[in-house]
Every structure is written in structure tokens, then in C-alpha cells.
C-alpha positions in Angstrom: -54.0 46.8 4.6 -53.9 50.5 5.2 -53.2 52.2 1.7 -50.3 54.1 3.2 -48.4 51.3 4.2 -49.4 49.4 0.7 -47.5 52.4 -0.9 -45.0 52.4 1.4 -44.1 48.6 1.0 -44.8 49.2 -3.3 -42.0 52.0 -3.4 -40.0 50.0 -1.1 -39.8 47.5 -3.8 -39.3 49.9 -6.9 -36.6 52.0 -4.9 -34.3 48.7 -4.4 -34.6 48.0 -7.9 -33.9 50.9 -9.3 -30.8 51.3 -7.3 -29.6 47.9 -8.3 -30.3 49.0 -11.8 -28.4 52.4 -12.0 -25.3 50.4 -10.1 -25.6 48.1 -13.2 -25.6 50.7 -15.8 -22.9 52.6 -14.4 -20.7 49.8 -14.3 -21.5 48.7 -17.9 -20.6 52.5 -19.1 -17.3 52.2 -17.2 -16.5 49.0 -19.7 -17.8 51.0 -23.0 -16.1 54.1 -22.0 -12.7 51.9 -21.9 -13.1 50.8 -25.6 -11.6 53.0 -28.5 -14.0 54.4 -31.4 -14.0 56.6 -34.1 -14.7 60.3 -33.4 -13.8 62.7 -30.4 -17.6 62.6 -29.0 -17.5 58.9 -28.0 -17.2 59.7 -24.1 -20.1 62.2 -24.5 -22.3 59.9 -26.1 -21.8 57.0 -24.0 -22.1 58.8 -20.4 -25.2 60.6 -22.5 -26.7 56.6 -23.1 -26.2 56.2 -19.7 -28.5 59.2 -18.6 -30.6 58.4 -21.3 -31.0 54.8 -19.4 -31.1 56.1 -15.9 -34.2 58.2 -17.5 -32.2 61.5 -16.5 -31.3 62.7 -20.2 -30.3 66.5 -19.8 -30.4 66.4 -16.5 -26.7 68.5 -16.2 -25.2 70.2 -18.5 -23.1 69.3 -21.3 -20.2 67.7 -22.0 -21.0 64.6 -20.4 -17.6 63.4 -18.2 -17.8 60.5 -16.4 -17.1 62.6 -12.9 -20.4 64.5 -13.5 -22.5 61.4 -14.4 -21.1 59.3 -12.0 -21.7 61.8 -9.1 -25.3 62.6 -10.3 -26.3 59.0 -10.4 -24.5 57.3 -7.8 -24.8 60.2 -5.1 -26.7 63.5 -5.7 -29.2 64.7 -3.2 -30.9 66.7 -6.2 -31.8 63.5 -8.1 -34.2 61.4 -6.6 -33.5 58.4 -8.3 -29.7 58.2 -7.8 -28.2 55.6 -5.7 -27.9 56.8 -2.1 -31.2 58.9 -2.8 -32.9 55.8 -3.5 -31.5 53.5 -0.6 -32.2 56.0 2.0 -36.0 56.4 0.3 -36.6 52.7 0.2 -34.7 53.0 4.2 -37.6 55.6 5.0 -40.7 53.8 3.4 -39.2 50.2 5.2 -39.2 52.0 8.6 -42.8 53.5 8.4 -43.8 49.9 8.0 -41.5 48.3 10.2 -43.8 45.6 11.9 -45.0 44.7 8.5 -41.5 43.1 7.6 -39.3 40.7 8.9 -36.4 41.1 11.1 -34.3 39.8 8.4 -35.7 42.4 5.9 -35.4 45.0 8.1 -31.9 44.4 9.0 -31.2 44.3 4.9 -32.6 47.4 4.2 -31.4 49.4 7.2 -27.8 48.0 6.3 -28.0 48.9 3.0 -28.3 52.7 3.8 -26.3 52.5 6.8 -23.6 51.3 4.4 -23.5 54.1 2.3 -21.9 56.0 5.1 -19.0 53.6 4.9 -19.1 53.8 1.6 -18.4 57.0 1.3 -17.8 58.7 -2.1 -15.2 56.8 -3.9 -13.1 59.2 -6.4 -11.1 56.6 -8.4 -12.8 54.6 -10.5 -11.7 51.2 -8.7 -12.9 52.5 -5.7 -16.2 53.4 -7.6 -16.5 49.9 -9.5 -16.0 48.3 -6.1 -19.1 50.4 -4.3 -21.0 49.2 -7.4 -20.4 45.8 -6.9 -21.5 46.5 -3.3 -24.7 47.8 -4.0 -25.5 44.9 -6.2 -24.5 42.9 -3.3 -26.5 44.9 -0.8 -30.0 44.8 -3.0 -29.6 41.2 -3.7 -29.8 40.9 -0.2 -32.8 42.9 0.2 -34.2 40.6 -2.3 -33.2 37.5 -0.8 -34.5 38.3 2.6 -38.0 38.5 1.1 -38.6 35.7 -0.8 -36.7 34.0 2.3 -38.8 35.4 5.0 -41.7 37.2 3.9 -45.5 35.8 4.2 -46.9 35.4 0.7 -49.6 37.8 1.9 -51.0 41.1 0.6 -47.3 43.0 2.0 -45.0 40.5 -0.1 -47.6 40.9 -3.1 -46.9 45.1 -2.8 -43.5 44.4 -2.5 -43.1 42.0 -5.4 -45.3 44.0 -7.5 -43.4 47.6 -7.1 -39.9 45.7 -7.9 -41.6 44.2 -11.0 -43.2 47.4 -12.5 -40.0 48.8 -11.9 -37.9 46.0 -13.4 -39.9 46.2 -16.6 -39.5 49.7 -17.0 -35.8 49.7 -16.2 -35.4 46.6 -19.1 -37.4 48.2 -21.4 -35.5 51.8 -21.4 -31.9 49.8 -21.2 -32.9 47.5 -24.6 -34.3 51.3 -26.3 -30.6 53.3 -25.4 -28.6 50.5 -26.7 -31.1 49.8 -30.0 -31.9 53.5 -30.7 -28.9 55.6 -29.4 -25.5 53.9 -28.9 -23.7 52.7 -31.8 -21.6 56.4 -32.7 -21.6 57.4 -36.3 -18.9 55.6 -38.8 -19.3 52.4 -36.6 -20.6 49.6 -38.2 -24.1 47.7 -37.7 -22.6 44.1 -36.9 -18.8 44.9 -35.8 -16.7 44.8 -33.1 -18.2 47.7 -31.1 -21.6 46.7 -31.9 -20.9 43.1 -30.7 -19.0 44.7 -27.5 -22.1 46.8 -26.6 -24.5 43.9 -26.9 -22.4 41.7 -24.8 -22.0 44.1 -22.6 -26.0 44.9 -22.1 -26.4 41.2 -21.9 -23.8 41.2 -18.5 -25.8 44.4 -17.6 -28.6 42.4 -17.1 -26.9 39.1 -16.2 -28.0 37.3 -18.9 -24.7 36.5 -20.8 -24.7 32.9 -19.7 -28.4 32.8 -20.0 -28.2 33.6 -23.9 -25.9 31.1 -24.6 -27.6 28.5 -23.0 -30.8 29.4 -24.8 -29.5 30.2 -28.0 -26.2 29.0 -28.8 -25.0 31.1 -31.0 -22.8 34.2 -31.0 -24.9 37.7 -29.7 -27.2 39.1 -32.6 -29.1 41.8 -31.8 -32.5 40.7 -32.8 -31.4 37.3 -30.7 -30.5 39.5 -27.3 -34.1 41.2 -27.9 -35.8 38.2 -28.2 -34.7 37.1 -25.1 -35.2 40.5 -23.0 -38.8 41.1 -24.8 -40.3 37.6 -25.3 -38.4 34.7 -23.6 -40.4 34.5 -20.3 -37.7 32.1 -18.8 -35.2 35.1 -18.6 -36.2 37.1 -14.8 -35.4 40.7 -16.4 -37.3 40.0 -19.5 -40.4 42.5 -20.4 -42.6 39.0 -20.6 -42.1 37.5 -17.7 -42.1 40.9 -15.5 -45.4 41.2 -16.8 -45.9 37.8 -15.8 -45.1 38.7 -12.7 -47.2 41.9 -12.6 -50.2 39.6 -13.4 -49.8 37.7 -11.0 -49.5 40.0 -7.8 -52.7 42.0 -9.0 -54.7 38.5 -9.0 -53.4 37.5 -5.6 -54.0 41.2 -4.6 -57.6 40.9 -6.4 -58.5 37.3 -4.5 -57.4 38.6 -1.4 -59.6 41.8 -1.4 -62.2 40.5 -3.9 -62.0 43.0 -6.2 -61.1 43.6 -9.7 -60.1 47.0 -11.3 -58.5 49.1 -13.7 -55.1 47.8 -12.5 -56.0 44.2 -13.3 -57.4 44.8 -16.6 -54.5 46.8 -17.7 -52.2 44.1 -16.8 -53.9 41.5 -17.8 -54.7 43.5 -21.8 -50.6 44.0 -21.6 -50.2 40.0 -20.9 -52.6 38.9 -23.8 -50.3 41.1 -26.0 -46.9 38.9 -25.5 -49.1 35.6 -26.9 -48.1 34.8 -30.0 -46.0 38.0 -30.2 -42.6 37.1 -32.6 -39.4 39.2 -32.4 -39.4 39.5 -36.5 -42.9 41.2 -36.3 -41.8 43.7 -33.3 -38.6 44.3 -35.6 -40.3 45.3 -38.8 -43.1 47.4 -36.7 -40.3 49.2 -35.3 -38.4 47.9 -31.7 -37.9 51.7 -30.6 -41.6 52.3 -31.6 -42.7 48.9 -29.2 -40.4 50.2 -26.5 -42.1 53.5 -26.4 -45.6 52.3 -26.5 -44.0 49.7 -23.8 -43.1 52.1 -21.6 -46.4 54.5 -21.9 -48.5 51.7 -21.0 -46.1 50.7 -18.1 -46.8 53.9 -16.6 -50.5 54.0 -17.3 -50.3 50.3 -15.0 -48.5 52.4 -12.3 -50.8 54.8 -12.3 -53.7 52.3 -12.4 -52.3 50.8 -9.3 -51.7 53.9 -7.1 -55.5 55.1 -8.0 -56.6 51.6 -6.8 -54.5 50.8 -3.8 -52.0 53.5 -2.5 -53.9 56.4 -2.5 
């Protein structure tokens, strides 16, 4: 495979995940802006966690309002990784490869973005909730369409392998804003808001149901990080993304019989999660094992350009 289309088909992938993702963190900041704290700077600080999740801290100006977030994520033409920037990229990169997709993924992808005309820009913030819930709807379809209808060849294994570096990445900076930055000062570690916020990542992510069926017991932070670090059962979990990632890159290594930098990477990362325990990345520090998370997450997608897309 030509290494343009490889990239094409990679960003594909990572440009339908990341819409589905900023869709899901908008929606959960319309639920934490609804609830009541102490202190006049709650509204700031939560619309400043969502940017801080969307990785587009400081990206406009201060005070935060949920009109200027909302438009910069959902809709702005200056931010490359807002909603309608990212369907009509992943729109682009799908029609430069359009013979190596299905008609079925295709048709998703080009009905995603012509959608967003219909869409519109919704103003009132049912309107808004319900073009949320129709990107969510839009991007599952994506996804659908190509575990339905793809060949498991090299394209599928770009595809798959750009919407799990991006997945991992998106879980990682979600479980860092909620540990590191959201609970506002004079709230307490443990109370009703901090129980609210954790619930509320778990729906983010929708793992609500999967938490209780795993650990039966009412959310606890260190029990909700367990499950999005470690527990490779749960799909959004940094573990089993990196599963994942490992993988695609042998599949992609077999088929072209050759190793690299972007297998050993992965493969270093995987060895890291055996016999990793949630107490251990507590006491080292979980912000501290996000970072390095993250850093090494971009080192793999950096690793896999320099081997295949470029």
C-alpha cells in the first residue's frame, strides 16, 4: 500500500474518534455545568476541564462561557480538532482513498459530513445536546461499517490502528482533567460532587454499566481508574487500546515482513501493563503515569508516521 493512502486511511480513523470524543465531553460538561458548587468560578473551571480535555487549554480567551467553548469545539473552522473540522477531514482523507473502502463505509463517512449541513449550528442547548447525540450516532456508524464490511487487510489494520492511538490518548487526557483539575476548591475529596463527576466520566466513556458489573460497588475513584487504565475487558481502557495498537502493528509487520521502531515501541508500552496494579500507579503519582502515558503515546504516533505514512 501506497504510504499516502496508509495515512490517509490512519487519520481517517483518528479524525472519527476524536469527533466522537469531543461530542462526549461536551455533553458530560453540559451535566457538570448544571450542578451547584461552592464559589462563583465553577462555570469557568468546568468549561476550562473541558478544553483542558479536548487538549485546547487557552485556546480563547478567558472567562470560559459555555457559548465560546461550545462554538470552538463543536464548530470552529480555526480549530482543527473541533467537530465539523474533524468530520469534514476524516470526509477528505476517505475520499482520496475511495476504492480502498467499502460502499457502506463510504456512504457513512460522506453522510456524516453531509449531515453537518443539516445540522446546522444549534443555539439552545437542547438543540445542541440533540446534535451531540447525533454525532455519536453518526461515528458509531462509521465504526460499524468497518468492522461490518472491511477486509481484515493492511487498509482495516491503518484504520483500526489510527482510531486506537487516538482512543488511548483521548482516555488518558479525560482520566488526567477529572484526577488532576476538576474537583473546585472547598469541595470535598469523596462527596457528592466528587461522586457526580466520577459518574459522570464513567457515562462519558460508557462504562457506567460496565463498572458495576465488574466491580459492584458504589464509584471510587481509584476503582473507575482501575478500570480505564488496567482492566483490558473495558474497549476505552489505556490496556486494552494498547492491546489493540499491538496488534495492528504485528498484522501490519507479518503482512510486510518487517519489524521497526513502531513495533518495539508498542510492544515495550504492552510489557508495561503486566503485572501493573492501580495501588502502585496511585502512590507513584496517577497524574505523573498519565503524563508519561501520553508522551510515549505520541512518541508511537510518531514511530508510526516515520515507518509507514511518510
Amino acid at each position: 500500500m501506497l504510504a499516502r493512502t496508509a495515512d490517509s486511511l490512519y487519520w481517517m480513523g483518528r479524525y472519527i474518534e476524536r469527533a466522537d470524543f469531543v461530542a462526549r465531553i461536551l455533553e458530560a460538561t453540559l451535566r457538570l455545568a448544571a450542578i451547584p458548587t461552592r464559589g462563583d468560578g465553577n462555570a469557568d473551571a468546568v468549561w476550562a476541564s473541558c478544553l483542558a480535555s479536548a487538549a485546547e487549554a487557552g485556546a480563547i480567551p478567558r472567562p470560559y462561557t459555555e457559548r465560546a467553548v461550545r462554538e470552538h469545539l463543536a464548530f470552529s473552522p480555526d480549530n482543527g480538532s473541533s467537530i465539523a473540522c474533524c468530520l469534514t477531514r476524516a470526509r477528505t482523507n476517505a475520499r482520496s482513498v475511495r476504492t480502498a473502502l467499502t460502499v457502506e463505509l463510504w456512504e457513512a463517512v460522506n453522510g456524516a459530513w453531509n449531515g453537518l449541513a443539516e445540522q446546522g449550528r444549534p443555539t439552545r442547548r437542547d438543540d445542541f445536546a440533540r446534535f451531540l447525540e447525533w454525532v455519536k450516532t453518526v461515528t458509531l456508524s462509521v465504526e460499524g461499517a468497518t468492522s461490518r464490511t472491511m477486509l481484515r487487510n493492511d487498509g482495516y489494520c491503518f484504520l483500526r490502528l489510527g482510531a486506537a492511538v487516538e482512543r488511548a490518548d483521548n482516555t488518558a487526557r479525560l482520566l488526567d482533567v477529572k484526577y488532576h483539575l476538576l474537583l473546585p476548591e472547598g469541595e470535598r475529596v469523596g462527596g457528592q460532587l466528587d461522586y457526580f463527576q466520577w459518574t459522570t466520566l464513567l457515562r462519558e466513556v460508557s462504562a457506567l454499566t460496565a463498572y458495576r458489573w465488574v466491580y459492584r460497588d458504589n464509584v471510587k475513584p481509584w476503582l473507575v481508574a482501575d478500570l480505564l487504565v488496567l482492566n483490558r475487558q473495558m474497549p476505552r481502557s489505556l490496556a486494552s487500546c494498547q492491546s489493540s495498537i499491538v496488534r495492528y502493528l504485528d498484522r501490519l509487520a507479518e503482512d510486510y515482513g518487517r519489524r521497526g521502531a513502531a513495533q518495539r515501541i508498542a510492544a515495550d508500552r504492552m510489557r508495561a501493563f503486566e503485572g501493573a496494579g492501580i495501588d502502585d500507579i496511585f502512590q507513584s503519582g496517577l497524574h505523573e503515569y498519565i503524563q508519561e502515558f501520553l508522551a510515549e503515546n505520541h512518541r508511537l504516533g510518531r514511530a508510526i508516521t516515520d515507518q509507514y505514512l511518510s
